[in-house]
N, C-alpha and C positions, 0 to 999 in steps of 0.2 A: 476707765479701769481696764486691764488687759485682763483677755480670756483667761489665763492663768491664772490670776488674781482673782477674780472672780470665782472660777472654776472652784478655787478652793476654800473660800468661804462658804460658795454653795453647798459644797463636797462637808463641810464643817457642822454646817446646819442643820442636814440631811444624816448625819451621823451620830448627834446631841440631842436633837429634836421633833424633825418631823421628814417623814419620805414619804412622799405622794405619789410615786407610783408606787408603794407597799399599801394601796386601796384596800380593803378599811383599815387596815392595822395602821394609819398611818403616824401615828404618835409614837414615841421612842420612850422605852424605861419608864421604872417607877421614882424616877427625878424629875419630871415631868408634870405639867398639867395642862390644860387646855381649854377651848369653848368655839361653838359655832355662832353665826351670826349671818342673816340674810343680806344679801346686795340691798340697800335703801337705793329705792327708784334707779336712777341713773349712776348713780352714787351709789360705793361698799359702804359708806357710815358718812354718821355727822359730825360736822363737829364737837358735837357734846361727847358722841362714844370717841373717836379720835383721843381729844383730849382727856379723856377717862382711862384710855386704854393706850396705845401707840405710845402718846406725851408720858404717860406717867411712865413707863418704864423704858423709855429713850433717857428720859430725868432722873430715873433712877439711878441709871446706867453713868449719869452724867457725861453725856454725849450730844454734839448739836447738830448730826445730820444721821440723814439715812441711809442706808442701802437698798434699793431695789433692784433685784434680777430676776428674770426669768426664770422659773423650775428646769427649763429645761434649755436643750440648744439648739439653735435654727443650721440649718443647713442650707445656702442657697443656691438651686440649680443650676442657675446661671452660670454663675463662678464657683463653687463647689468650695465656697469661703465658709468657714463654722465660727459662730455668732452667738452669742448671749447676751440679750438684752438687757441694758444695765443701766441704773443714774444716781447719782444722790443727789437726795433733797434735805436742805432743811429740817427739823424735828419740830416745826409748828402748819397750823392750820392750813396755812394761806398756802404754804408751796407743795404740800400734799394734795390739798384739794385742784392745784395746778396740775402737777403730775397725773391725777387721776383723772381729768379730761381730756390730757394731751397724748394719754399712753397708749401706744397698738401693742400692747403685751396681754397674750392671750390670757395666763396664771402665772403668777410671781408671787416671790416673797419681799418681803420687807422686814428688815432687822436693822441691826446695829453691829458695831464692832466688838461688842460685849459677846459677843454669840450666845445670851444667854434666855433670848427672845425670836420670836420668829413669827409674822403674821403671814398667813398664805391664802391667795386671793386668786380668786378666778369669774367667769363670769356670772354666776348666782349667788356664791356664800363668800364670806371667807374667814377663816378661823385663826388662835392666839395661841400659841405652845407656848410653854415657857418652865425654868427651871422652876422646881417647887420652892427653891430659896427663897424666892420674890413671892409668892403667891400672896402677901398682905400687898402688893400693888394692886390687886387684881379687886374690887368691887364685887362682895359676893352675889348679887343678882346677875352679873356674867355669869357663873357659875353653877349655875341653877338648871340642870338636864333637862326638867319635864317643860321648862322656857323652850330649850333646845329643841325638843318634840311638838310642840305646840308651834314653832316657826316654820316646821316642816311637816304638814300634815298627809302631804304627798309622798311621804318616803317611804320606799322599799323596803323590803327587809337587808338588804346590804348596806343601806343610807343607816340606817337604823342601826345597823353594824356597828357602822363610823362612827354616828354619833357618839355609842357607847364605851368606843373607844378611846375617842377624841377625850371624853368625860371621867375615862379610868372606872365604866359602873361594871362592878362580876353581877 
């Protein structure tokens, strides 16, 4: 995909749903919802959450691949060429779980052409925005904050922020 293309599905997602460098406030509108979720081992998820989560509203979407890009854009010194890291995958198990061994991308999102989803991943958590239209996709024990607190017992009062942002709690 050209930077361009990319550029502004990012720019789309980032406008609709979630902007990660607006740390904590990073969820967009009250059309919106969300949840966090710990990196599993080596691995952001299993297959079971995958398929709970990603599959179901790639399916919803009825769409059969994915978007991945970076949050952000590489600059490289050498050549002073600007780069966003990018692929699509498939919208099943096997070629995600491929992707996500083979990938040198620091945090990215993964969505669809729907833009009406957005999972954003980096190297400890990664979280599921999504419009509130869909929210019967979403299993409500995703949904469940004090879950949320309880995965992160180590967090800051800024993490803590996020969280409740990510969560929509006043």
């Amino acid at each position: 995909m050209t930077l361009d293309k990319i550029n502004e599905l990012v720019e789309s997602i980032n406008n609709a749903l979630i902007q990660p460098s607006n740390f904590p406030e990073v969820r967009i509108g009250a059309n919106t919802l969300g949840f966090i979720k710990r990196k599993e081992g080596d691995h952001w998820m299993s297959q079971d959450v995958f398929e709970k989560t990603i599959h179901k509203l790639a399916n919803y979407s009825e769409v059969n691949e994915l978007i991945v890009a970076e949050d952000f854009e590489r600059v490289y010194k050498s050549s002073g060429k600007t780069v966003r890291l990018n692929d699509i995958v498939s919208r099943n198990w096997r070629d995600f779980s491929q992707f996500s061994e083979k990938n040198e991308m620091i945090s990215f999102y993964v969505f669809d052409n729907s833009l009406s989803w957005c999972g954003w991943f980096n190297d400890s958590y990664w979280c599921l925005v999504y419009e509130s239209s869909i929210r019967d996709t979403i299993e409500a024990s995703f949904l469940n904050v004090d879950k949320a607190f309880q995965a992160f017992p180590e967090a800051d009062q800024q993490f803590k922020s996020f969280i409740n942002n990510l969560y929509d709690v006043s």
